[in-house]
N, C-alpha and C positions, 0 to 999 in steps of 0.2 A: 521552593524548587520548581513547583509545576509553572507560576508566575516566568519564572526565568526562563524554563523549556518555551515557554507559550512566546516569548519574546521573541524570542529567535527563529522561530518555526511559521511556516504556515500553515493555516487550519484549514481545509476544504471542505464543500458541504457536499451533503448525498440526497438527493432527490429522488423524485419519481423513477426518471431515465436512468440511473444506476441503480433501484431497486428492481424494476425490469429487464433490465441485462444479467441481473445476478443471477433470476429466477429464469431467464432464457437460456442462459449459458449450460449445456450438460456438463461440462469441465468441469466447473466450479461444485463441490462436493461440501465446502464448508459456506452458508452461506454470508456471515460476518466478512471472509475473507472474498466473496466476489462483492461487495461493499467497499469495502479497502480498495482492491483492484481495482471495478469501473471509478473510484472516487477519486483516484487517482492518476486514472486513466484521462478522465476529462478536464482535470486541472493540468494536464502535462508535466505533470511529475515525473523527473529522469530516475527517481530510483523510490523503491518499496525497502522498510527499512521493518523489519521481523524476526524474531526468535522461531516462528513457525513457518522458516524457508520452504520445508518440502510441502507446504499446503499451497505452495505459490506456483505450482509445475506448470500451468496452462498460461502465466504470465508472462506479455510479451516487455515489460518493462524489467530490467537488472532487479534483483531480489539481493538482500545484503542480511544478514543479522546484525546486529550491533559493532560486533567486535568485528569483523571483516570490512563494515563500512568506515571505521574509523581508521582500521590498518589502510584502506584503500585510498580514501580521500585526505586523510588530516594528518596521517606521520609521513 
């Protein structure tokens, strides 16, 4: 299954420069999720896809759960 997910998906890496924007950011309160954000931020990613929306509040990128992103885009 994960083979399949990984097919279809792109994977973005996290560096130095989103590990320092995580620990620079006061917003960011969880710091896994300013990981996600800057890594996502710098691959230009149109949407954050999470079961833990409301940890995403300082995100200027659309934040979706699963089931919203898929009512949104794919039905």
């Amino acid at each position: 299954m994960i083979e399949i997910l990984v097919s279809k998906l792109s994977i973005t890496d996290i560096g130095k420069k989103e590990v320092l924007h995580s620990l620079q950011n006061k917003k960011v309160n969880d710091f896994e999720d300013g990981l996600e954000y800057y890594a996502a931020e710098s691959s230009n990613c149109n949407v954050i896809i999470t079961e833990d929306i409301n940890d995403f509040y300082f995100s200027s990128i659309p934040v979706f759960n699963s089931i919203s992103f898929l009512e949104k885009h794919l039905i």
